[in-house]
PAMIRO-207331 format. One line per 10 residues: their letters; for each residue x, y, z of N, C-alpha, C. Coordinates in steps of 0.1 Angstrom, whole numbers. Example, Ala and Ser with C-alpha at 12.3 -4.5 7.8 and 13.67 -1.06 7.14 Angstrom:
<pts>
as	132:-57:78:123:-45:78:132:-33:78  128:-22:71:137:-11:71:129:0:79
</pts>
This chain:
<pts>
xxxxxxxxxx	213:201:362:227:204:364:230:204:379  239:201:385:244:195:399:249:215:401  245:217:418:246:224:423:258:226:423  264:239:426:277:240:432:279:250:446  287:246:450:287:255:461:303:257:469  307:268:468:322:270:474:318:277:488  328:270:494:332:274:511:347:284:509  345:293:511:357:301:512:360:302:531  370:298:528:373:293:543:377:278:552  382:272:553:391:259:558:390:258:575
xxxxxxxxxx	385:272:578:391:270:598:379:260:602  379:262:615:368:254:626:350:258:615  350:269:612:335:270:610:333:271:593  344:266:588:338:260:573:339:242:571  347:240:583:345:221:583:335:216:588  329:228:596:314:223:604:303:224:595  307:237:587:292:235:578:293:224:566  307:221:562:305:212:549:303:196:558  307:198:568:303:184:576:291:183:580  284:193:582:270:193:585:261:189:577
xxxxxxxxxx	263:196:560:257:194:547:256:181:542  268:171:546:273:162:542:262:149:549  260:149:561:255:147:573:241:148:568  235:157:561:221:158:560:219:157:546  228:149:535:226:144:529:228:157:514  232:165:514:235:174:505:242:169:491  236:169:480:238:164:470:249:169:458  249:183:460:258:192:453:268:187:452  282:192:444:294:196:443:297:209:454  313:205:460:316:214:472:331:215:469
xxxxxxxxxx	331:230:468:347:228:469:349:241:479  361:238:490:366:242:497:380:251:495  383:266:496:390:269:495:398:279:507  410:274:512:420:279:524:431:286:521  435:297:531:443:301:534:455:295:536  452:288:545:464:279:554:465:264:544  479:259:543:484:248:536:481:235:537  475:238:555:466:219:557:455:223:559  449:208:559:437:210:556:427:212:572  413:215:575:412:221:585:414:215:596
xxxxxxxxxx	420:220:611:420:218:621:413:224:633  417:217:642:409:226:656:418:236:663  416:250:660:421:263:662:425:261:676  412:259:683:412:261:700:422:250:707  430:236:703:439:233:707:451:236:704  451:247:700:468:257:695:476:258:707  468:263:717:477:262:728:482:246:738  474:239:736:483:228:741:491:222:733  491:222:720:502:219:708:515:224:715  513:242:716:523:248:720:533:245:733
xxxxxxxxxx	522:238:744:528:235:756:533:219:755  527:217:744:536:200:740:530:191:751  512:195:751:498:187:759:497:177:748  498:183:731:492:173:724:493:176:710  496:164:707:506:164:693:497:168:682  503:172:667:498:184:658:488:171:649  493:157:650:486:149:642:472:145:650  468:154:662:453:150:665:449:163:663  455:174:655:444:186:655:436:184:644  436:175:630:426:181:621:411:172:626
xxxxxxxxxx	404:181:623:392:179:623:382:171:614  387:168:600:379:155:592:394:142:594  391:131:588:401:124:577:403:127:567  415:123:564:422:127:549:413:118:542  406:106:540:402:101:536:382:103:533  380:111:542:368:121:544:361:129:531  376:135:527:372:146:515:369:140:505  378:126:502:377:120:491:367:113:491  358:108:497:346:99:498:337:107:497  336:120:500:325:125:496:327:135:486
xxxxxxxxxx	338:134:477:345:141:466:340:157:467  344:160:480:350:173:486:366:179:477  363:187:468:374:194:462:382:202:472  392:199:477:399:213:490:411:215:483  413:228:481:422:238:478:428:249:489  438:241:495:444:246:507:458:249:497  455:266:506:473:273:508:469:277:494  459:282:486:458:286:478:443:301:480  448:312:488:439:324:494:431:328:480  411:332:484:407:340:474:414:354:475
xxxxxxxxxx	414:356:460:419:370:459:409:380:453  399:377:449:385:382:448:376:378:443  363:384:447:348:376:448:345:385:436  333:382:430:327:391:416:310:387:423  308:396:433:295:390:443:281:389:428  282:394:418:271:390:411:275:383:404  284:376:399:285:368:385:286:352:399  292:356:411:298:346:421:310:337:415  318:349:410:328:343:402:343:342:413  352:335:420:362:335:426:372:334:420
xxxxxxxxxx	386:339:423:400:340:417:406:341:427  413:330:427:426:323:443:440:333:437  447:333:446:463:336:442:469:330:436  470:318:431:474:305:417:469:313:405  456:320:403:455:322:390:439:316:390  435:307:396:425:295:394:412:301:395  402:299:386:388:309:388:372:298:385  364:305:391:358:293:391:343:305:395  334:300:387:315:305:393:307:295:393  304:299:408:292:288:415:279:295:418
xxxxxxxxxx	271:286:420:255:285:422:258:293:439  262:287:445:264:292:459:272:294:462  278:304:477:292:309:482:285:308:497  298:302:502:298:310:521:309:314:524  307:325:532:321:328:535:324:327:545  338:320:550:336:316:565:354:315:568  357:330:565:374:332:564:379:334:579  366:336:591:373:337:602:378:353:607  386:356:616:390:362:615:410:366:614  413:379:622:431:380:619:432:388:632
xxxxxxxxxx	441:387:639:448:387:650:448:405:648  445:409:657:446:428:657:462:430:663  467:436:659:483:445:659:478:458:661  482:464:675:481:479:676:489:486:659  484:497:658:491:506:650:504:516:656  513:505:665:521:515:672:538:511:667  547:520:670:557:522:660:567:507:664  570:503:652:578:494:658:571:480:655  558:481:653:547:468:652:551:458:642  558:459:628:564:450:622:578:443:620
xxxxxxxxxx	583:450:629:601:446:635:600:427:632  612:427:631:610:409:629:609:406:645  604:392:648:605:391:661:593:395:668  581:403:659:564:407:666:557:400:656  550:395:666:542:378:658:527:381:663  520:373:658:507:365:665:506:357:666  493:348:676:491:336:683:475:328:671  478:327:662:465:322:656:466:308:649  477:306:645:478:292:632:494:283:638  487:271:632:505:261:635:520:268:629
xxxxxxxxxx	517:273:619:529:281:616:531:290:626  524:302:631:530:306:645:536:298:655  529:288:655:536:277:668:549:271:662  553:268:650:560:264:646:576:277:648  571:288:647:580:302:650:583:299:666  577:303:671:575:297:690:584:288:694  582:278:686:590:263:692:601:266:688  603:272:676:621:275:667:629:283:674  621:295:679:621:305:689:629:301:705  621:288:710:629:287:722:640:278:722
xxxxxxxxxx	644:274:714:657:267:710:671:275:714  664:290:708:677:299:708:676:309:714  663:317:715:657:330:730:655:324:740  656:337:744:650:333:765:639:338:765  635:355:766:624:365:770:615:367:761  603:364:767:591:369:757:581:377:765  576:387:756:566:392:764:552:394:753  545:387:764:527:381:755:520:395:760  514:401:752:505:420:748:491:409:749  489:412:759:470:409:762:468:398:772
xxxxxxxxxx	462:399:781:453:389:797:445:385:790  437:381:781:427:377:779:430:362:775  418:358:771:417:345:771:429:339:762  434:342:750:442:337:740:456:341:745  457:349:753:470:355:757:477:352:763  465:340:778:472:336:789:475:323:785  469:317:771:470:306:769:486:305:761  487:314:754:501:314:747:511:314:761  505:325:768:518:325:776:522:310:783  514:305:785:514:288:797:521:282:784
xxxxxxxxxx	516:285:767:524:274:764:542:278:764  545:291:761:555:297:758:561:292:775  556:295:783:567:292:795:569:275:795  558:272:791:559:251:795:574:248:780  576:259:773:585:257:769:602:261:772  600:269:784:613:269:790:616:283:787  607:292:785:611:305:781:607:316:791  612:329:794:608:333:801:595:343:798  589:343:804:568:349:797:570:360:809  564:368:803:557:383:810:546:387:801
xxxxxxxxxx	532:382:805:524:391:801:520:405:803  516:411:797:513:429:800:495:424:797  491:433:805:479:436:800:472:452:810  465:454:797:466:471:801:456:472:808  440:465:813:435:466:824:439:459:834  435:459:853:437:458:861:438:443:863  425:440:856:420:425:859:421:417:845  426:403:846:430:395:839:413:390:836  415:390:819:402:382:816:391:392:816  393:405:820:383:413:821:367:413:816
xxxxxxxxxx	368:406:809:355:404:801:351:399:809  356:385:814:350:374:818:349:375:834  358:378:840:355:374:856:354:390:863  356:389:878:355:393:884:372:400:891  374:411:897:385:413:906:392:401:912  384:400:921:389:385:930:392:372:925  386:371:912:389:355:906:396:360:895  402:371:891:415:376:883:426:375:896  422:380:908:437:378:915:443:368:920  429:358:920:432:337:921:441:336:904
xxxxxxxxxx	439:340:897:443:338:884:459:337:880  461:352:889:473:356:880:480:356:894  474:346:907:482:342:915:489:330:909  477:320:902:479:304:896:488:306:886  488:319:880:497:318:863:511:321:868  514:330:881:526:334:887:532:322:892  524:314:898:531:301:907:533:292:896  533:292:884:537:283:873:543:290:868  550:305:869:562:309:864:561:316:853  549:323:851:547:335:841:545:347:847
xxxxxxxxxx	555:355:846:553:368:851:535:377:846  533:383:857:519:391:849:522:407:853  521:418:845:519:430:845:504:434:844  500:439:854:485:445:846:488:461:845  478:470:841:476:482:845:491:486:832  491:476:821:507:479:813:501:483:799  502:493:797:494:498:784:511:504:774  510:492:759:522:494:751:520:504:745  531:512:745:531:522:736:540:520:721  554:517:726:564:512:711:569:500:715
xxxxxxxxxx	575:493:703:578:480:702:594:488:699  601:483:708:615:487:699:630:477:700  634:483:686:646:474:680:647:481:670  656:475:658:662:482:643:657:472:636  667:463:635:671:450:630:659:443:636  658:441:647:651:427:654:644:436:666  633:431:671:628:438:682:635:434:697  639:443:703:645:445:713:637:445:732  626:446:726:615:450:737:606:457:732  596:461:748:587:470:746:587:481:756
xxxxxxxxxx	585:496:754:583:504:761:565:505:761  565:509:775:550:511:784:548:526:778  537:533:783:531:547:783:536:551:790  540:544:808:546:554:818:563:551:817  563:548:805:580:553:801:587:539:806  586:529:815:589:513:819:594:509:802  609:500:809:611:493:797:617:476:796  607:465:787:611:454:794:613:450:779  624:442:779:631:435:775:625:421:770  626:415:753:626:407:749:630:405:736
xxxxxxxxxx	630:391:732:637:386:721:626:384:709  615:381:718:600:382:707:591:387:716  581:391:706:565:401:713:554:394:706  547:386:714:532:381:707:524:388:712  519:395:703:506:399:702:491:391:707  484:389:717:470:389:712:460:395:722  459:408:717:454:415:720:440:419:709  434:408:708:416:404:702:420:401:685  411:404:682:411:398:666:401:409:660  404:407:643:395:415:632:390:407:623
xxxxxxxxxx	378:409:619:370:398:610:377:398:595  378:391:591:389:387:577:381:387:565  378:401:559:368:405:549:376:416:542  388:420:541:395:427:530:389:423:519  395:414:515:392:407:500:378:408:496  367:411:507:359:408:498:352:425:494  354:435:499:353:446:497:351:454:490  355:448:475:350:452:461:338:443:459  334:431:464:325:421:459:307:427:454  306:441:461:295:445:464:285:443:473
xxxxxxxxxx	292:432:483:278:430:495:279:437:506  272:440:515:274:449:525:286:445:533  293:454:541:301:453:549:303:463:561  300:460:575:304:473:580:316:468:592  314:461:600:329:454:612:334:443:602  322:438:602:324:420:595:312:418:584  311:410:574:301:408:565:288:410:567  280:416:568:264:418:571:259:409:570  249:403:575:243:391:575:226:387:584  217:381:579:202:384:584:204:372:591
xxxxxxxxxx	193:370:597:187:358:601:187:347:603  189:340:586:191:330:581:205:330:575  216:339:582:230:339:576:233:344:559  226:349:553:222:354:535:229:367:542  239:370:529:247:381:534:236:392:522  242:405:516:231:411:508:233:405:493  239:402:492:240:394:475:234:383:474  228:379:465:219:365:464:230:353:462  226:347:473:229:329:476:241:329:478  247:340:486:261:341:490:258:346:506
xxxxxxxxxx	262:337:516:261:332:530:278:339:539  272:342:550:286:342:558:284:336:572  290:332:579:292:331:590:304:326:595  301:328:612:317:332:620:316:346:624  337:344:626:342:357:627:341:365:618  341:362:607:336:374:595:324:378:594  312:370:600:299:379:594:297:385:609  286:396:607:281:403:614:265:405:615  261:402:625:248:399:630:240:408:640  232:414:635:224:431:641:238:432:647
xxxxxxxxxx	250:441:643:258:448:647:269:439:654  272:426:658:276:420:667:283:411:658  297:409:659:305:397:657:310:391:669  310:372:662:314:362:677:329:364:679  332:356:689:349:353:687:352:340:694  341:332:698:338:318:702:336:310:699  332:291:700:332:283:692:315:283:693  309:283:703:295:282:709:288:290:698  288:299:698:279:311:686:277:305:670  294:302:668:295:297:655:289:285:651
xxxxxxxxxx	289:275:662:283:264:658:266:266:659  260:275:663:248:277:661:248:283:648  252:289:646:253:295:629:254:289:620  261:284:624:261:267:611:250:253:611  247:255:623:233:249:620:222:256:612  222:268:613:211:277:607:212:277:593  228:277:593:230:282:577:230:267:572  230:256:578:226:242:569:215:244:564  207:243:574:193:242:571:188:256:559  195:268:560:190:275:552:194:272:536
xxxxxxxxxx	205:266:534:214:258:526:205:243:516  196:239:527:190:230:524:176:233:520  173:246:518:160:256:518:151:250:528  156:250:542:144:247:554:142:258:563  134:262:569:135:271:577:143:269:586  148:280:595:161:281:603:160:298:608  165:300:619:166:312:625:179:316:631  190:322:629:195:321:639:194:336:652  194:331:667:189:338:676:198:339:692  208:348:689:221:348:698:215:345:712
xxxxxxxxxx	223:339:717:219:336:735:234:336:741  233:330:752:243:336:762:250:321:762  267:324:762:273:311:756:285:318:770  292:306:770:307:306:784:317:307:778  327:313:788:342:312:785:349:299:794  353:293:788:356:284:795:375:282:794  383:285:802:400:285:802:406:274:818  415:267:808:423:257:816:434:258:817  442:266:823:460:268:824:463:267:840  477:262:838:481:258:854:478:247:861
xxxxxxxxxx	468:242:853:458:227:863:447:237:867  440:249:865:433:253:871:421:260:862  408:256:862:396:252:860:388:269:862  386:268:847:373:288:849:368:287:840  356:293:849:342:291:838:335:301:841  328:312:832:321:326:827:308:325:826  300:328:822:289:326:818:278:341:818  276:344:812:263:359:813:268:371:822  262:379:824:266:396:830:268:393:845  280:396:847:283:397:862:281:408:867
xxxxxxxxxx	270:421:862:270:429:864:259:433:879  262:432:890:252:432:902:241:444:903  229:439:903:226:456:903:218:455:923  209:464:925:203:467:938:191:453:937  184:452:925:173:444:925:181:427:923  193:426:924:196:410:921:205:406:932  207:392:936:214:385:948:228:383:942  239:383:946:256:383:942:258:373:952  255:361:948:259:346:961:275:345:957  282:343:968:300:342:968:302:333:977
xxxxxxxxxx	309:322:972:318:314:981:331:315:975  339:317:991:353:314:987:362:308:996  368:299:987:375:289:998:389:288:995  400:299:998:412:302:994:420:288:995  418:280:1004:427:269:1009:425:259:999  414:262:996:412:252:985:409:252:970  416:267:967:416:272:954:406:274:949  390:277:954:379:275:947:369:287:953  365:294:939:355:307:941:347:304:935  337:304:941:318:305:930:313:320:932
xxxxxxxxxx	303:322:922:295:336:923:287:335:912  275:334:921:261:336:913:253:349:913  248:354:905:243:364:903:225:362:900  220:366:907:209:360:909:194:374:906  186:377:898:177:387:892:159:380:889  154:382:899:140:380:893:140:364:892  147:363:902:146:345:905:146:336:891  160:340:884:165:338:874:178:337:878  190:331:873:204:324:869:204:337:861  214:348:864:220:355:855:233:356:850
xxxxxxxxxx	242:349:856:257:349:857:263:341:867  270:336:858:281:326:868:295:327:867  301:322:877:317:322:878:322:316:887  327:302:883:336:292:887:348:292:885  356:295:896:369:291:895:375:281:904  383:268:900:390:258:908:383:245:906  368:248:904:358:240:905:345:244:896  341:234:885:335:242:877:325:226:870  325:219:882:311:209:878:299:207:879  293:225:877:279:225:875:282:238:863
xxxxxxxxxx	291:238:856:291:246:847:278:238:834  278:232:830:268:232:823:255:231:822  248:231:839:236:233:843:236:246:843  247:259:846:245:272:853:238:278:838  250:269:831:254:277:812:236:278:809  231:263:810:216:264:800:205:267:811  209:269:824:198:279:831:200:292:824  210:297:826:213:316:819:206:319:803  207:307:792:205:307:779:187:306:779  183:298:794:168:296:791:160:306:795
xxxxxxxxxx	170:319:805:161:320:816:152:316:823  151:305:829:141:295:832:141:303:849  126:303:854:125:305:866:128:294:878  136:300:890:145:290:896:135:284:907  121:290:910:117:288:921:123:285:935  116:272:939:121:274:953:136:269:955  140:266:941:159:259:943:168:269:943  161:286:943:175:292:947:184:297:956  179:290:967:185:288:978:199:277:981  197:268:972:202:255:968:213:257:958
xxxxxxx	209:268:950:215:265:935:233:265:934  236:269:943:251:273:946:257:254:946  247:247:951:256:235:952:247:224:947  239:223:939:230:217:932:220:219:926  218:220:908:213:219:899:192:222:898  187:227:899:168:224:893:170:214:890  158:205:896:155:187:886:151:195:873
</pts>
C-alpha cells in the first residue's frame, strides 16, 4: 500500500519540505493542506510587494504546473480544524477528513496583538499575508496616517512599504534602539536616521497602552499619556507559533509543538517544524533555522539519519537603499576585542566582536560584503589565527 503523508501547512517551510522529498525521490502520496487561498509563496518578499519593488505574480514558490506532475494534492483556503494525533485522522473547515501514515506540521506562526483595549477596532491589522497587503494598498487610496507598533525587523519593513505608498508612517517602538535584538546603539541611530530621511517618522522609548476609536480606530494613546493619530494601526510587534488547533491532538505542547532531534513531535510519525515546533525550549522566527529543519526532517522522512543542531544564523534588512547585517552576540565582555569602524560620510559602520581568537559577532551597516564569510566564521567557530588583525577588511583563505 502506497504511503501517505499530509503537510499541514502551505507557508515557506511546508513547500521546502514537500520540495525536498520530491527532490530525493519520495514515492508516497502527499497531500498539502493551507490556510491561505493560494498556493505557497515567499512570505519574506511581503514587504516589497507592499512598496510595489515587486509584483505578486513572482512570489509563489513552486509552478502551478509543479503540483500536478508530481500529483501533489493541495488543498488551499481550506484550514485543519482538528488532528486525532492517534488515529492521524484530519478534518479541514469544508467538512473533508482524511487518515494518513504520516503528518508534519508546519502551520508557521500568527502575528502577536497586545491584549490592550481597543486591539480589535476595525482598522488594527497585521503584517503577515497578501491579503494584509491587499487591506494596505485599499487603505492608501482613501487614508493618510498610519502608525506601525514595533522597530523590529518586520515593522520597519511595513513601514518603508506603507510610506513608498504615499502614506504617512510613524513607527513607535517601545525600546530605545531600533532592531534591538540585532544591532547596536550607534547602528540603530544610522538607522532611524536612513528611515527618517525617506520619510517615516520613528518614535522610540513609545510603549502602547490603548488603541482608541468606537466605530473605527482613531489612534493610539502611549503609557505617558501622548496621543497620535491614525486611520490604521499595524501591528508587528513578534509572532506566536500557530498550534491552537492542535491542542486536543494529544502531543506535547508547551510555546510551540515539542519536537527532538530528528523533528518527531511525541506522537508516532507525526513531525513538526518551523515556527510551530519547538526545539530544547527554543522557537525560530527566520528562514535560516527552518531550512535546516527541513533538511533533517527529509532525511528523517526518508528513514536516514539526520540531526538537527541550532547554530548561529543573520539578520539581514534592506530599507531606504541601505544594507544591515547581524550575526551572533554583540555582547562585549573584558576577555574579547569590540573592532569599530565608522565612517559617517559614507554611511558605513562595522563591528567585530572578537573572543578567544574566534569571530563572535558581527555588524554591518551600509556595507555588508563580507557578510557571508563573517556569518560561517561565527557558525564554525573556526580559530582566526594570525588574520585577526586583517579580519575587518578581508576574509581567512
Amino acid at each position: 500500500m502506497t504511503h501517505r503523508l499530509a503537510i499541514i501547512g502551505t507557508g515557506m517551510a511546508g513547500a521546502r519540505i514537500v520540495e525536498a522529498l520530491i527532490n530525493e525521490g519520495y514515492q508516497g502520496d502527499i497531500t498539502m493542506l493551507g490556510e491561505e487561498r493560494i498556493k505557497p509563496y515567499n512570505r519574506i518578499q511581503l514587504s516589497t510587494v507592499l512598496a510595489g519593488d515587486k509584483a505578486i505574480d513572482g512570489l509563489p514558490l513552486l509552478d502551478d504546473n509543479w503540483y500536478q506532475l508530481h500529483n501533489i494534492q493541495l488543498r488551499s483556503g481550506d484550514p485543519v480544524m482538528r488532528l486525532d494525533g492517534e488515529s492521524r485522522t484530519i478534518t479541514t473547515a469544508s467538512g473533508w477528513q482524511q487518515t494518513f501514515d504520516s503528518i508534519v506540521i508546519a502551520t508557521g506562526s500568527r502575528p502577536f496583538i497586545p491584549h490592550i483595549p481597543g486591539n480589535n477596532l476595525p482598522g488594527v491589522m497585521a503584517f503577515r499575508t497578501l491579503d494584509d497587503i491587499a487591506i494596505m494598498q485599499s487603505f492608501a487610496e482613501q487614508g493618510e496616517k498610519v502608525l506601525v507598533v514595533g522597530g523590529g525587523l518586520l515593522g520597519l519593513e511595513a513601514a518603508y512599504g506603507l510610506n513608498k505608498l504615499g502614506l504617512d508612517v510613524t513607527v513607535l517602538h517601545h525600546s530605545d534602539t531600533l532592531m534591538n535584538r540585532q544591532l547596536d546603539q550607534h547602528s540603530a541611530n544610522m538607522l532611524k536616521a536612513s528611515m527618517e530621511g525617506s520619510g517615516v517618522n520613528i518614535l522610540t522609548n513609545a510603549r502602547t497602552a490603548t488603541v482608541t476609536g468606537t466605530e473605527q480606530v482613531t489612534g493610539i494613546t502611549l503609557e505617558d499619556g501622548r496621543h497620535l493619530e491614525a486611520e490604521l494601526v499595524v501591528f508587528a510587534a513578534g509572532i506566536t507559533p500557530n498550534v491552537e488547533v492542535f491542542q486536543s491532538s494529544g502531543m506535547a505542547i508547551k510555546h510551540g509543538i515539542v519536537v527532538d532531534d530528528q523533528m518527531r513531535t511525541s506522537l508516532p510519525n507525526i513531525y513538526a517544524l518551523g515556527e510551530c515546533a519547538e526545539h530544547n525550549g527554543v522557537t525560530v522566527g527566520i528562514v535560516a533555522p527552518i531550512w535546516d529543519q527541513a533538511k533533517v526532517l527529509t532525511e528523517t522522512l526518508l528513514g536516514r539519519s539526520a540531526r538537527y543542531e541550532p547554530r548561529e544564523h543573520s539578520t539581514q534588512l534592506k530599507v531606504s537603499g541601505i544594507d544591515v547585517f547581524s550575526a551572533g552576540n554583540l555582547t562585549a565582555g573584558e576577555d574579547s576585542r569590540d573592532i569599530v569602524i565608522n565612517d559617517p560620510k559614507a554611511g558605513i559602520y562595522r563591528r567585530l566582536v572578537i573572543r578567544d581568537n574566534r569571530l563572535q559577532a558581527a555588524l554591518l551597516f551600509g556595507d555588508k560584503s563580507l557578510c557571508s564569510d563573517y556569518e560561517a566564521l561565527i557558525s564554525s567557530h573556526k580559530t582566526l589565527g594570525d588574520h585577526e588583525q586583517q579580519l575587518m577588511f578581508t576574509a581567512p583563505p
